[in-house]
C-alpha positions in Angstrom: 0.0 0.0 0.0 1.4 3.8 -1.2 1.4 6.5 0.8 -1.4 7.7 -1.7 -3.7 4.8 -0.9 -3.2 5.6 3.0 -4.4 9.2 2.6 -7.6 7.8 0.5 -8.3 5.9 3.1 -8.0 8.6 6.3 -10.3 11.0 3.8 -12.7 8.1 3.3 -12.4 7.8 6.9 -12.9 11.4 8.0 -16.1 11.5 4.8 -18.0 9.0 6.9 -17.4 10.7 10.0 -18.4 14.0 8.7 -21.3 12.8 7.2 -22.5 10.8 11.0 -21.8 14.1 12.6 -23.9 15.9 10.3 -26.9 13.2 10.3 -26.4 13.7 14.3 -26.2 17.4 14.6 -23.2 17.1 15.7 -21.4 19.1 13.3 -22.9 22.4 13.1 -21.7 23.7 16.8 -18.1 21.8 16.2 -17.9 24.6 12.7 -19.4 27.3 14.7 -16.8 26.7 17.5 -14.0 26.0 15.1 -14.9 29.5 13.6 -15.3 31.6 16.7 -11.5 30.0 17.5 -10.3 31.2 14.0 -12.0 34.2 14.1 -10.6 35.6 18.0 -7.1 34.2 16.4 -7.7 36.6 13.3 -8.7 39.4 16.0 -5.5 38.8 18.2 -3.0 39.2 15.7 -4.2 42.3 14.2 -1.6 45.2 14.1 -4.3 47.2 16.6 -4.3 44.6 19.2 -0.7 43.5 19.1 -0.2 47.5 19.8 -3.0 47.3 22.9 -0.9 44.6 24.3 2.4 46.4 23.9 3.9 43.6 21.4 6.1 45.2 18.0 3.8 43.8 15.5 5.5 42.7 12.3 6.0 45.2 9.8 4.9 45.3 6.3 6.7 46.3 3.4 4.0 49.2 2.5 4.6 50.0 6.2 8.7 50.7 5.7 9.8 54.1 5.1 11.3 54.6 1.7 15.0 55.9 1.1 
């Protein structure tokens, strides 16, 4: 068995889960978590809250002076 036919079947695997969660209503509040987790991630590492924290955020090149 190749790597390749290994992944098929995890994502076979994972399909079927998916698709019990779903019948089972399971799913929906695991995304909605999943997203609110992403989403105060996102929120953190903006350059406004890195400066509320007192942390350098990383600069950008449109944020570098020219010379």
């Amino acid at each position: 068995m190749t790597i390749t036919e290994q992944a098929k079947g995890v994502c076979d695997v994972l399909s079927v889960m998916c698709i019990g969660a779903t019948l089972t209503a399971i799913l929906p509040p695991i995304a909605a978590l999943v997203s609110i987790f992403w989403g105060v991630i996102r929120i953190y590492e903006t350059r406004t809250v890195q400066k509320y924290l007192g942390r350098q955020p990383m600069t950008r090149a449109s944020d570098r002076e020219e010379t």
